[in-house]
C-alpha positions in Angstrom: 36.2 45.6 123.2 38.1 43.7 120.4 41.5 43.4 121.1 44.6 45.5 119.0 46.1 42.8 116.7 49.4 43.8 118.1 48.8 42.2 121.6 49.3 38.9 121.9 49.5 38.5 126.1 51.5 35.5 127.6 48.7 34.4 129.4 46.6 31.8 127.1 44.1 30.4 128.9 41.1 32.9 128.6 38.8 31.7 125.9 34.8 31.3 125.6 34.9 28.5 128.1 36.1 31.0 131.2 34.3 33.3 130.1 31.4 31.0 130.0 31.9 29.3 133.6 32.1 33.4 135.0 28.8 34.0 133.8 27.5 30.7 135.4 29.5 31.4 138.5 27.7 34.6 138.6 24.3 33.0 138.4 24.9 30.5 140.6 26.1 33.3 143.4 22.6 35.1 143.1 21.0 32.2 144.1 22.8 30.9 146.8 22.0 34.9 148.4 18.4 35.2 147.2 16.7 32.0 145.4 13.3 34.4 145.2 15.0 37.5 144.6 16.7 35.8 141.7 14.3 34.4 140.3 11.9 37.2 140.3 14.4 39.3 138.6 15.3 36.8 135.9 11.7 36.5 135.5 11.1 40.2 135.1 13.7 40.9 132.7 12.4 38.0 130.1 9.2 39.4 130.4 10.6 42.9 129.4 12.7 42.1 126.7 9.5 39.9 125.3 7.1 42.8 125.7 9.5 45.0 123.9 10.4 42.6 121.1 6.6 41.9 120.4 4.5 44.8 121.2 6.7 48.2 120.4 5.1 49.7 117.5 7.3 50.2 114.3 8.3 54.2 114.6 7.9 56.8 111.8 9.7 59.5 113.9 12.8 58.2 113.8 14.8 56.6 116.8 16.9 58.2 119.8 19.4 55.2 119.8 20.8 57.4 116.9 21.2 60.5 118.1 23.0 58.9 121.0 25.4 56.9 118.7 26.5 59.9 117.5 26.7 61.6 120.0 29.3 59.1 121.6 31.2 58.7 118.3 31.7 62.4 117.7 33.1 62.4 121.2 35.1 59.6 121.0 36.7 60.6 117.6 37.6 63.7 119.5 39.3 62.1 121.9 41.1 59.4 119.6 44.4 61.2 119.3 46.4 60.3 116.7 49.2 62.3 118.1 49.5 59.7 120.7 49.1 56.7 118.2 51.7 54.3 119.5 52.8 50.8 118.1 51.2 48.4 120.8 47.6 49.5 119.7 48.4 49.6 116.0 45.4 48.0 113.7 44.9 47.3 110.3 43.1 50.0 108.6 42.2 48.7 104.9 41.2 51.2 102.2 39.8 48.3 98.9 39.5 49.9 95.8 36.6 47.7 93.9 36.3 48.7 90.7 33.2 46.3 90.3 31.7 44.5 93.1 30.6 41.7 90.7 34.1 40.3 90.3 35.5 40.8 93.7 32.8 39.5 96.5 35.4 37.0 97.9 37.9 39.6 98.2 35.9 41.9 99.6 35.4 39.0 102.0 38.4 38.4 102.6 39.9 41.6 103.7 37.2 42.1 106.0 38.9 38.9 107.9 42.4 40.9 107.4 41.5 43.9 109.1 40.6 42.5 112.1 39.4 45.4 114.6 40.6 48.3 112.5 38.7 50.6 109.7 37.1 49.0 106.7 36.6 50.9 103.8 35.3 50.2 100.5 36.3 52.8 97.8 35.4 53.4 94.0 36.3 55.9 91.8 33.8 57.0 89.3 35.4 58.5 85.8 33.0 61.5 85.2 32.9 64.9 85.2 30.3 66.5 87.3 30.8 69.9 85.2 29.2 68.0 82.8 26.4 66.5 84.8 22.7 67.7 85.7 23.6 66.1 89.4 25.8 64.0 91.6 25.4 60.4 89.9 26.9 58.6 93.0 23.7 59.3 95.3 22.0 56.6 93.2 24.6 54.3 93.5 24.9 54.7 97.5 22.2 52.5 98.1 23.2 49.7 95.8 27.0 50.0 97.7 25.1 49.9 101.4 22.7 46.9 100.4 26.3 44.9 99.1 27.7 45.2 102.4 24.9 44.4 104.0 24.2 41.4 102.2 28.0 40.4 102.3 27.8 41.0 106.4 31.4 42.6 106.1 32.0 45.7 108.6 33.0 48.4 106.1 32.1 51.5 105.1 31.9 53.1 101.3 33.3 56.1 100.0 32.6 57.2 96.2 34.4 60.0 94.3 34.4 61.2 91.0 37.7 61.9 88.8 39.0 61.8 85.5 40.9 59.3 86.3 41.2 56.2 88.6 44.9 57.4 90.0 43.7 60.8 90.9 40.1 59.2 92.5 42.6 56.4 94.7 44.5 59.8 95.6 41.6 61.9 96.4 40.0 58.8 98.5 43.8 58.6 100.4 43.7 62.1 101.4 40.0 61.8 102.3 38.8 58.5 103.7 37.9 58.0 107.4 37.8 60.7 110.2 40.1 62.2 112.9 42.3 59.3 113.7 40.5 56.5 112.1 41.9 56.8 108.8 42.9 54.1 106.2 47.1 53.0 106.6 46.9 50.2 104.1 45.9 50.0 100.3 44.8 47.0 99.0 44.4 46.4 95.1 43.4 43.8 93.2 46.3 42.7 90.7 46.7 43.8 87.0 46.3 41.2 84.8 44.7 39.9 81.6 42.7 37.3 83.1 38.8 38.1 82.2 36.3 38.9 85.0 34.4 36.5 86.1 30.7 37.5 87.9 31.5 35.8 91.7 28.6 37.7 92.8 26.0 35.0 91.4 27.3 32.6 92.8 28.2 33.9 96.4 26.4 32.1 98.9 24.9 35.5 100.2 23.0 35.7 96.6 21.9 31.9 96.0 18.6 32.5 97.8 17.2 35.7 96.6 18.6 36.0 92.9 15.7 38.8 92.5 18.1 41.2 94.7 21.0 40.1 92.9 21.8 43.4 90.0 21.7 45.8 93.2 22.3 48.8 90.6 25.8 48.1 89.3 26.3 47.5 85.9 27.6 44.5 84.1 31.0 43.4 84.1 33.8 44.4 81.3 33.7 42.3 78.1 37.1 40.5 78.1 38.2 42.0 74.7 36.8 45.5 75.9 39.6 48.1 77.0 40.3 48.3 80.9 40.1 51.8 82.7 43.3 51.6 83.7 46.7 51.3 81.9 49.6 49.5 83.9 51.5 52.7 84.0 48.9 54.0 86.3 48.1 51.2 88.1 52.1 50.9 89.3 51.8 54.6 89.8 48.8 53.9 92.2 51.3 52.1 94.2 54.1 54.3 94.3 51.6 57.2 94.9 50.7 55.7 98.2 53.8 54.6 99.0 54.9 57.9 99.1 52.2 59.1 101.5 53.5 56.7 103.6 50.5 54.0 103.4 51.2 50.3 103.1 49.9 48.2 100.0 48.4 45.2 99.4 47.9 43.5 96.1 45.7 40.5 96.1 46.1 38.1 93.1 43.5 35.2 92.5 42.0 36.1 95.5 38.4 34.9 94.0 39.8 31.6 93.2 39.7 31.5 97.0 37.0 29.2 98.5 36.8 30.3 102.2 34.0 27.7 102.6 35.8 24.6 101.3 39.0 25.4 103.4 37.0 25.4 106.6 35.3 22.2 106.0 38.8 20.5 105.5 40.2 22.4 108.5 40.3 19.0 110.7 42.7 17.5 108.8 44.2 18.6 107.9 44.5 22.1 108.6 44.4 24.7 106.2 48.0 26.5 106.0 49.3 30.2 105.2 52.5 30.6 103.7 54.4 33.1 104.4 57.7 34.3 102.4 59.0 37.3 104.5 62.0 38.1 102.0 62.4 40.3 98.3 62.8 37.6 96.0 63.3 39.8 93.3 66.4 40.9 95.2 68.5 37.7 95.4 71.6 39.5 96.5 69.3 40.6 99.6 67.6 38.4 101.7 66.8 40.0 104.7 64.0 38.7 107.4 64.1 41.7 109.7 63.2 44.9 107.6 60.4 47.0 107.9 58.7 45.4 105.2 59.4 41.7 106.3 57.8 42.6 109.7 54.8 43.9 108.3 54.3 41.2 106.2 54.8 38.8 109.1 52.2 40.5 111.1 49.9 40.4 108.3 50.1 36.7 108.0 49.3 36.7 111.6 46.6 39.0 112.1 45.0 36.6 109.4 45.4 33.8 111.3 44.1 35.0 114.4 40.6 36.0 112.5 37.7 33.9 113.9 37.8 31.7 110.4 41.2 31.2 110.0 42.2 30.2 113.8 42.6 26.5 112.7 45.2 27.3 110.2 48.6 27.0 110.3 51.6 29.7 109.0 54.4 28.3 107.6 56.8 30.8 107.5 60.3 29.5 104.5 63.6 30.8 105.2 65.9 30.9 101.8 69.6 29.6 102.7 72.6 29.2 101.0 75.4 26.8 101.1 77.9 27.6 103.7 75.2 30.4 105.1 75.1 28.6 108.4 71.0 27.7 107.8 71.2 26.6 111.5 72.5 30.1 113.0 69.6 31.6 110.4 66.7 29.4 111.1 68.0 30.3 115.4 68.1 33.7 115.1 64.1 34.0 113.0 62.8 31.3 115.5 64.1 33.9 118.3 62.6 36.6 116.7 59.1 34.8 116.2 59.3 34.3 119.8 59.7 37.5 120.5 56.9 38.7 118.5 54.8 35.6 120.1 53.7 34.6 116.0 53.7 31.0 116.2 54.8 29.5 112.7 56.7 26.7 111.9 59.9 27.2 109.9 61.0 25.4 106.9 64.6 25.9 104.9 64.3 26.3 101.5 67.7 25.9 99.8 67.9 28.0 96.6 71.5 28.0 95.2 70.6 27.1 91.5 67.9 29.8 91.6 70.4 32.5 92.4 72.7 31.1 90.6 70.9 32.2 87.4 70.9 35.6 88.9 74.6 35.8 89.7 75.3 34.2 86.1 72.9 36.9 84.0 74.8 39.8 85.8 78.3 38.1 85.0 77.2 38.1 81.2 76.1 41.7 81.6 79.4 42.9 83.7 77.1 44.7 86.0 77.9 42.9 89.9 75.3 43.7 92.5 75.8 46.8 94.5 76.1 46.0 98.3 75.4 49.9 99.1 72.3 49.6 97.9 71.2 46.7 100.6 72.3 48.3 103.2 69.7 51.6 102.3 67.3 49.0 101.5 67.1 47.7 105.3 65.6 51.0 106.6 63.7 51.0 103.6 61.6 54.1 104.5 62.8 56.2 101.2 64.0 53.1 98.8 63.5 52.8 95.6 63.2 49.8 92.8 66.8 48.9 93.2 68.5 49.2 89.6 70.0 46.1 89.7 66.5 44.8 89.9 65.7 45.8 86.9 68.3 43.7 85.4 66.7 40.5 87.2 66.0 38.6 84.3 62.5 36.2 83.5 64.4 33.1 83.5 65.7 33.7 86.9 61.5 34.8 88.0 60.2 32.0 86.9 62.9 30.2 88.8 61.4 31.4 92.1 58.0 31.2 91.0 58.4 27.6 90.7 60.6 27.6 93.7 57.6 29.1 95.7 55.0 26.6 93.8 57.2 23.4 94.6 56.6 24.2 98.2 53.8 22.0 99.1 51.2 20.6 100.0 49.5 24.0 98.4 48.3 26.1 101.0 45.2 28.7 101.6 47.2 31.4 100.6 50.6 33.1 100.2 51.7 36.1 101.6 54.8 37.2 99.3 57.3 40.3 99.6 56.4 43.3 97.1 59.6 45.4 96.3 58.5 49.3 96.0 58.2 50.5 92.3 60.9 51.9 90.4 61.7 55.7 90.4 62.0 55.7 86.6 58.4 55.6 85.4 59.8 53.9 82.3 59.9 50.8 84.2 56.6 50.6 85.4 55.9 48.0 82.7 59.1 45.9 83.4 58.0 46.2 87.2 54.7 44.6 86.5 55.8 41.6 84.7 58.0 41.0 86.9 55.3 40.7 89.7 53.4 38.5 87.3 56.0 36.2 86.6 56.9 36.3 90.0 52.9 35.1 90.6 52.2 33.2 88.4 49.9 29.8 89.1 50.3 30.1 92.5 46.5 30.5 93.5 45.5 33.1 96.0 48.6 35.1 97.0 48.9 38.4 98.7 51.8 40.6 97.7 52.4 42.8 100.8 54.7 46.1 101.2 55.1 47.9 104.5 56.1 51.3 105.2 55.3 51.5 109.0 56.5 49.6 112.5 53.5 47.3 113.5 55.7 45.3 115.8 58.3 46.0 118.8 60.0 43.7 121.0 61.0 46.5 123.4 57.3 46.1 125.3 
């Protein structure tokens, strides 16, 4: 049985290699008891498994091994009560909205390494009206969804709706996805932009070899001067929407620029690296490294890291300090903490006076000083909203910490970056987004991450 992400036990040394010399151990015990009997057993077992692999005709009546897998997973869904959920066994369970699989195989991919144990599930909305309809158009499209993930070798499962919209189809899939307790706690999008889709499917690895399977029923993707299905309003909605049912979100930018392949190749040396900026950078007059959202995004970096690919890289985790902050008391307290969570990460100071000051020095102009009140309710942040202040952050000061973040080298795998929750005035939705893209810009595959639950405890 997979492990929960959350446990990370003190002992270190079990790996392949015990596990390896048990089994010969094992062996080796059977012999010394009974050389024939061992022998004969060993013998008859390979002749078993041959007979059944070559001789067992292919079945028309269908096969018992399913009606016994469901059997146990009815029962065991029974039994998996989420009333007794508790932190320690806490797992990534990713709900993907894809609006086209053609322009997103390698984040697809890639969330299937972030979810490590926990529920996979790929969702698209459809915008039709079955009123309207002669029958249920996703049927057809099942298949095609099944074959992608087979062909992909990702763990997930798909789930189709129809709406008239995309918010109200990412709403109906929230409410709907999974069963009993294995239900989706994480959204992950792919990020609003204008950058044109480009078709990664043709040219994923998976699709090289048999281009004759490659249209698999979905249709071609959007011209780059054709209108998108979604307007940023509703996309930022999306967000707050599942904020408010208390699901965490992810919002992947550039993620197909990421070429899982290369980075493994070059993972001797040297080493691939995550980055990892656990504090609101669009809240200068607030950076925190121990909120809610801070952890999660901590133990997102490192449920990454401990996926099978990603082992060999390396988090890097940058602490933002000011003059006279006492950086060394800082840098003490979140090496302590990273201890205590067992996340190993190496910790680099990034001092960042001149970009605050450009905060500090737009508010001054304006005559509107930061409000300390509001950082204190933003440390629970369980029912925060966009700050108001934060709308007053101005672009010069973004793209100050955008290139902050990009002058942090050598450039690494991917970032992991803190996303603030959307504003409770819906008529900065707009101003919200661009700050995110500013805030994003050029800097290659980056994850913006906002959590809403504990995923980590040092009381255990």
């Amino acid at each position: 049985m997979p492990l929960s992400p959350c446990s990370r036990p003190t002992f270190r040394y079990f790996s392949w290699h015990t596990c390896l010399l048990g089994i010969a151990g094992c062996c080796v015990m059977m012999f010394l008891i009974s050389p024939v009997s061992a022998s004969a057993s060993l013998g008859f077992l390979l002749l078993l498994l041959l007979a059944l692999h070559y001789l067992s005709p292919s079945s028309t009546w269908g096969y018992i091994s399913q009606a016994l897998i469901f059997h146990q997973v009815r029962k065991y869904l029974l039994m998996l009560d989420v009333r007794k959920d508790h932190v320690k066994f806490w797992r990534p369970q990713m709900l993907l909205m894809v609006q086209n699989p053609r322009s997103s195989p390698r984040l697809i991919d890639f969330v299937n390494d972030l979810k490590k144990s926990g529920l996979y599930v790929l969702g698209h909305v459809e915008l039709q009206d079955l009123d309207a309809l002669p029958s249920d158009p996703l049927q057809p499209q099942q298949d095609s969804w099944l074959g992608l993930v087979d062909k992909l070798n990702v763990k997930a499962f798909v789930s189709l709706t129809l709406a008239p919209s995309v918010r109200h189809g990412v709403r109906q899939l929230l409410f709907t996805s999974g069963l009993g307790g294995m239900r989706p706690n994480t959204l992950v999008l792919g990020f609003y932009d204008d950058a044109a889709p480009q078709d990664g499917l043709a040219r994923h690895p998976a699709f090289t070899s048999a281009r004759e399977e490659l249209p698999l029923g979905f249709p071609p993707l959007r011209a780059p001067a054709a209108p998108k299905l979604l307007s940023p309003r509703e996309y930022v909605g999306i967000v707050a929407d599942a904020l408010k049912m208390l699901r965490n979100v992810l919002l992947a930018r550039q993620l197909e620029s990421l070429d899982k392949a290369w980075e493994l190749r070059r993972a001797a040396s040297p080493p691939p690296t995550i980055h990892v900026w656990p504090v609101n950078l669009l809240r200068p007059d607030s950076a925190r490294y121990a909120d809610t959202c801070s952890l999660f995004l901590l133990q997102m970096a490192c449920v990454l890291n401990m996926a099978r690919a990603w082992r060999r890289a390396r988090l890097r985790l940058f602490l933002c300090v000011e003059a006279g902050a006492m950086p060394g008391a800082q840098e003490d307290k979140l090496r302590q903490l990273l201890k205590d969570l067992r996340i190993q990460a190496q910790i680099q100071l990034v001092p960042w006076d001149a970009v605050v000051g450009l905060h500090w020095q737009a508010q001054r102009q304006r005559g509107t000083p930061g409000t300390p009140a509001e950082d204190e309710d933003e440390e629970e942040g369980a029912a925060v909203n966009f700050p108001a202040n934060a709308s007053r952050v101005s672009d010069e000061y973004v793209r100050a910490a955008n290139k902050l973040v990009l002058e942090q080298g050598p450039a690494p795998a991917v970032r992991f970056l803190y996303l603030p929750r959307p504003p409770a005035d819906t008529s900065l939705y707009p101003l919200y987004l661009r700050q995110l893209e500013l805030l994003t810009r050029g800097l290659g595959p980056t994850v913006l991450v906002h959590g809403v639950s504990a995923v980590t405890s040092t009381q255990l």
